[in-house]
C-alpha positions as CSV (number, residue, x, y, z in Angstrom):
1,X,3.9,1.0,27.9
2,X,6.9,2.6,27.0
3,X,9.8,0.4,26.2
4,X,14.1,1.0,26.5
5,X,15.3,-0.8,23.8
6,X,19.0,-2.9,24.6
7,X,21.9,-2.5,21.9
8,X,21.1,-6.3,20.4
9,X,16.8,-5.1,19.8
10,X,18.2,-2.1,18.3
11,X,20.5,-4.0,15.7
12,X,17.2,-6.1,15.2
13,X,15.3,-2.6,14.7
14,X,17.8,-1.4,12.3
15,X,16.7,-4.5,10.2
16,X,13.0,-4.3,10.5
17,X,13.8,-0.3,9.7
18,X,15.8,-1.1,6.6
19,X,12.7,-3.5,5.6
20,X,10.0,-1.2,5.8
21,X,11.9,1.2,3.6
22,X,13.0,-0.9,0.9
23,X,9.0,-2.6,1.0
24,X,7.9,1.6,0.3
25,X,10.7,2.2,-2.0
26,X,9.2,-0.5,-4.6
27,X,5.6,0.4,-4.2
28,X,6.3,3.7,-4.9
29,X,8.2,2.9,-8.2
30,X,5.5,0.8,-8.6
31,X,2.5,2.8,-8.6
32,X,1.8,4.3,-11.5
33,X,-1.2,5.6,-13.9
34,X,-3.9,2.4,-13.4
35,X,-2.5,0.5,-10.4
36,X,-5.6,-0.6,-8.4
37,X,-4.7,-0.3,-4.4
38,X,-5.7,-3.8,-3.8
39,X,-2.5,-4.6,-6.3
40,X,-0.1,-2.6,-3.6
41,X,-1.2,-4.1,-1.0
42,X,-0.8,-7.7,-2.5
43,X,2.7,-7.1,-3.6
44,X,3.5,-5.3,0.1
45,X,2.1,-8.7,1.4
46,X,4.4,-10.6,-1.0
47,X,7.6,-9.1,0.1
48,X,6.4,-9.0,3.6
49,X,6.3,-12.8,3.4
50,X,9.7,-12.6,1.7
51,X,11.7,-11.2,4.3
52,X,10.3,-13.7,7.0
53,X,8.5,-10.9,8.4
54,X,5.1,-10.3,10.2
55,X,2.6,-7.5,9.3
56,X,1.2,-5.7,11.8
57,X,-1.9,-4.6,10.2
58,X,-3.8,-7.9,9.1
59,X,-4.6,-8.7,12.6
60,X,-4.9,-4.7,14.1
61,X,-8.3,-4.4,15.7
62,X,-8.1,-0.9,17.7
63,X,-11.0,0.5,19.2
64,X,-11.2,3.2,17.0
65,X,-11.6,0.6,13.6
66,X,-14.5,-1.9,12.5
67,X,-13.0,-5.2,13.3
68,X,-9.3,-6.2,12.1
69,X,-8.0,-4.1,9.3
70,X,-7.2,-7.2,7.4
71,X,-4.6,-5.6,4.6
72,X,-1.0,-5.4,4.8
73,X,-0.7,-1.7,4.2
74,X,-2.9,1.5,4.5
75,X,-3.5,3.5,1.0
76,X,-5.0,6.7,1.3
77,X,-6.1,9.0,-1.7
78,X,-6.6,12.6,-2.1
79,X,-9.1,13.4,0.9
80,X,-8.1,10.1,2.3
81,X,-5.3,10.8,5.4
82,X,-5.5,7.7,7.7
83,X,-5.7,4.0,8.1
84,X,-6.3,3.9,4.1
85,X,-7.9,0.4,3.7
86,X,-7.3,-0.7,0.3
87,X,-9.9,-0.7,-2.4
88,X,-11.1,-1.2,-5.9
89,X,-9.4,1.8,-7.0
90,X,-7.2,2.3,-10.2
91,X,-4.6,5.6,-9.8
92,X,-5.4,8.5,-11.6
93,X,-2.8,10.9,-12.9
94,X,-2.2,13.4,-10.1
95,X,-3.8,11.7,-7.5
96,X,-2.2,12.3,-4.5
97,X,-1.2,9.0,-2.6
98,X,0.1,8.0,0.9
99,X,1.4,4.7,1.6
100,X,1.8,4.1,5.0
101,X,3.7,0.7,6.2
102,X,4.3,-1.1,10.1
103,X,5.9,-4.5,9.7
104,X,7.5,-6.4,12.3
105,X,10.8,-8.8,12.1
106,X,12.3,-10.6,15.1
107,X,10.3,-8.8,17.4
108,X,10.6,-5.6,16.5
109,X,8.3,-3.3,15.0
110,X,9.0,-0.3,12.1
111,X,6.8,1.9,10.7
112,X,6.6,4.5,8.2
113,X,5.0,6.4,6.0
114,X,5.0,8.6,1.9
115,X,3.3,11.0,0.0
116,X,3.1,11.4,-3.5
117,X,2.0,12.2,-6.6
118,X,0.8,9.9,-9.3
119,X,1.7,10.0,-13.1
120,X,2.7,13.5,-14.8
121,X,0.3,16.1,-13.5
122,X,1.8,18.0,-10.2
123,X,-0.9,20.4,-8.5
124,X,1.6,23.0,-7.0
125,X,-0.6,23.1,-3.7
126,X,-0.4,19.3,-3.2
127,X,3.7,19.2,-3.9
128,X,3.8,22.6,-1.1
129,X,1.7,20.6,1.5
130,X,3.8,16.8,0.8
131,X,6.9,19.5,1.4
132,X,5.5,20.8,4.6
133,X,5.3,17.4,6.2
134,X,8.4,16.3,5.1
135,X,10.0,19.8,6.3
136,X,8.3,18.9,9.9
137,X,9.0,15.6,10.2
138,X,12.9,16.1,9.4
139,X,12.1,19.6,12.3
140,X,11.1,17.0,14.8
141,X,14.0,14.3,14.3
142,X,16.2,17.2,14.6
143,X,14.4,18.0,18.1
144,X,14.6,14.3,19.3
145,X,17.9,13.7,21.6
146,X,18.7,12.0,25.1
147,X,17.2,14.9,27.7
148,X,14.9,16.5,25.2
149,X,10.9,16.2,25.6
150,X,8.3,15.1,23.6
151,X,7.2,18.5,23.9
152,X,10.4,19.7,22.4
153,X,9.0,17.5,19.0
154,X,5.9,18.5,19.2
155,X,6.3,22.0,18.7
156,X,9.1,21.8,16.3
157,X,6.6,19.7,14.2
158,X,4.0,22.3,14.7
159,X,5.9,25.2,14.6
160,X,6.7,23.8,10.5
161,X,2.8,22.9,9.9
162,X,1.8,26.0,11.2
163,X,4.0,28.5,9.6
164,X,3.1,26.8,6.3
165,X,-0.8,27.7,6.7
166,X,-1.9,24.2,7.7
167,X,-4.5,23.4,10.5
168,X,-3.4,20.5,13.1
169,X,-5.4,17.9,14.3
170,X,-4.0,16.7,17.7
171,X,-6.4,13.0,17.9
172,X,-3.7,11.0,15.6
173,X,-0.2,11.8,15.8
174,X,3.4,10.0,16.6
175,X,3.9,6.8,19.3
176,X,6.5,5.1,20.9
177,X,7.1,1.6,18.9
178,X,9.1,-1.3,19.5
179,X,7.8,-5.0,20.0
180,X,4.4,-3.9,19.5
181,X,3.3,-1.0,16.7
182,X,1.5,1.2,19.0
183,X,3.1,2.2,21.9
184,X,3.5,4.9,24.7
185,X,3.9,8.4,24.4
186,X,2.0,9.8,22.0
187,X,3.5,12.6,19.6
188,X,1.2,15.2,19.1
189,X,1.8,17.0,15.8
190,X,1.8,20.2,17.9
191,X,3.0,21.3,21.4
192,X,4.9,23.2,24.5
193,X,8.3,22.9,24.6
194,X,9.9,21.5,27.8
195,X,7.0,19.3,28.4
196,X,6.2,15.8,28.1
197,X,8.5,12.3,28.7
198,X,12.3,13.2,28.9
199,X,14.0,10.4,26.1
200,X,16.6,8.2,26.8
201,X,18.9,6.0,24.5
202,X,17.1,3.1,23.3
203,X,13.6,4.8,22.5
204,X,12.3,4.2,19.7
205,X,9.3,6.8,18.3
206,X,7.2,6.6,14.8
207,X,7.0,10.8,14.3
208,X,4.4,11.5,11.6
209,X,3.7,14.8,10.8
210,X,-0.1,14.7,8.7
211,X,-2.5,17.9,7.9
212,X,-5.2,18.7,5.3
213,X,-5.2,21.4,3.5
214,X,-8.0,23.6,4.8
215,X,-9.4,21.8,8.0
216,X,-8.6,19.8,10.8
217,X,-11.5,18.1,11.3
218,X,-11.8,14.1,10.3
219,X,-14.8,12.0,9.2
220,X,-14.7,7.7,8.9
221,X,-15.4,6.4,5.7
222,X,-18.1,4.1,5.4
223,X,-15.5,0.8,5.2
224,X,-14.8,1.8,9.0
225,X,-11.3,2.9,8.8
226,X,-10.2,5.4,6.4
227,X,-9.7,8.8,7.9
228,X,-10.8,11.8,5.5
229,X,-11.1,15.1,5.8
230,X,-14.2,16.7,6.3
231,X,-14.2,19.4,3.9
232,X,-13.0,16.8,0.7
233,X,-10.0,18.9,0.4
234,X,-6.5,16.7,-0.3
235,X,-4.2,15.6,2.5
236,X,-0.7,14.6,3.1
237,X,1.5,12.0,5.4
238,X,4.9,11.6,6.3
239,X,6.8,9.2,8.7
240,X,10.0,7.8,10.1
241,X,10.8,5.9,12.5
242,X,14.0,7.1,15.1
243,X,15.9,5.5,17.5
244,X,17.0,8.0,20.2
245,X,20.9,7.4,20.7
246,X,23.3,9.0,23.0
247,X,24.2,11.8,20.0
248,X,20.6,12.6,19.2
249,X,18.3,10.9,16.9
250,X,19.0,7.7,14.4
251,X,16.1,7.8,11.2
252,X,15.5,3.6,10.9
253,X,13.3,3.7,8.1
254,X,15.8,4.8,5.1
255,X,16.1,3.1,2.0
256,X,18.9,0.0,1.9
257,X,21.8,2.3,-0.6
258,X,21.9,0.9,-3.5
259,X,25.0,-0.8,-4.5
260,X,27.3,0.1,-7.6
């Protein structure tokens, strides 16, 4: 299904947006030396709850995970990449943490998605691959416009991952979102230009550029969700969520400014 959203859902997106964003914003500035995951994802549920919103993780039962995930927000660690479920783990300085978030308010769904490093330590290689993803995914928002293709994001993303040495894994990538999470077209994290669904104004796409440092290849944990990679070696995650307007591409899921 791919859905056109109409100017009063994309105020409504614009909320949700703003939401997810503020939600990651605090975790971050949260997570520090010791946090345990399952913490994060009890104070993602608490301001989830807040805002009179609806997660849409707790009840997410895809074919390709063991029964519902039943947290409120994916954690992933180091060699973790995907569908993080929280765990029984306390942050180490310089881990290496994603936090990745889909919440939905008045019908309409958000998602998005950080990488980061924990405490003071900084492995250069980790900050260079976090930068790569974040370099792509700002690539393939500046691709996204009414007449483009998803092609067109595709290979921008790519063409970013790839220069900067990384391999691509093509199975998980970016989706069309709106009343539901997961949605029509998929965004390959690499691509042909030209190709693909032409956008229109009122699309809404989740673009999230992911590698691993030295392969492409993913294993499931033994919880039945979390995606690592094969080889052990650390991973990084980034994500926005964009309307598609008439003068190109509108990123949803930015931080509320703070006020003076």
């Amino acid at each position: 299904m791919i859905e056109i959203l109409n100017h009063t859902e994309l105020a409504r997106a614009k909320v949700t947006g703003a939401l997810v964003a503020d939600i990651l914003h605090t975790l971050k500035s949260r997570s520090t030396v010791g946090t345990n995951l399952l913490d994060i994802d009890r104070w993602a549920a608490a301001m989830i709850f807040e805002a009179g919103a609806l997660s849409c993780y707790v009840d997410y039962e895809p074919s390709f995970g063991r029964g519902p995930f039943g947290h409120y927000i994916c954690t992933a660690v180091n060699d973790a990449v995907l569908h993080g479920l929280p765990r029984d783990y306390a942050l180490a300085d310089g881990d290496l943490l994603t936090l990745d978030l889909a919440v939905s308010k008045d019908g309409i769904a958000a998602d998005s998605a950080i990488s980061f490093i924990v405490g003071d330590s900084k492995p250069p290689e980790s900050v260079a691959m976090i930068s790569a993803t974040e370099r792509a995914l700002s690539a393939g928002i500046a691709a996204a416009g009414p007449g483009a293709r998803i092609g067109d994001i595709s290979h921008a993303i790519g063409s970013v991952l790839s220069e900067a040495g990384y391999p691509i894994n093509t199975e998980f990538g970016g989706h069309g979102i709106g009343s539901t999470m997961h949605q029509d077209p998929h965004i390959a994290n690499t691509g042909r230009p030209g190709r693909g669904y032409k956008l229109r104004p009122g699309l809404l796409l989740a673009l999230e550029p992911w590698v691993m440092a030295d392969t492409a290849e993913l294993i499931t944990d033994a919880d039945g969700w979390t995606l690592r990679s094969a080889t052990g070696c650390r991973t990084a995650h980034s994500e926005h969520t964009i309307a598609i307007t008439h003068d190109g591409a509108e990123i949803l899921t930015l931080p509320t400014p703070t006020q003076p």
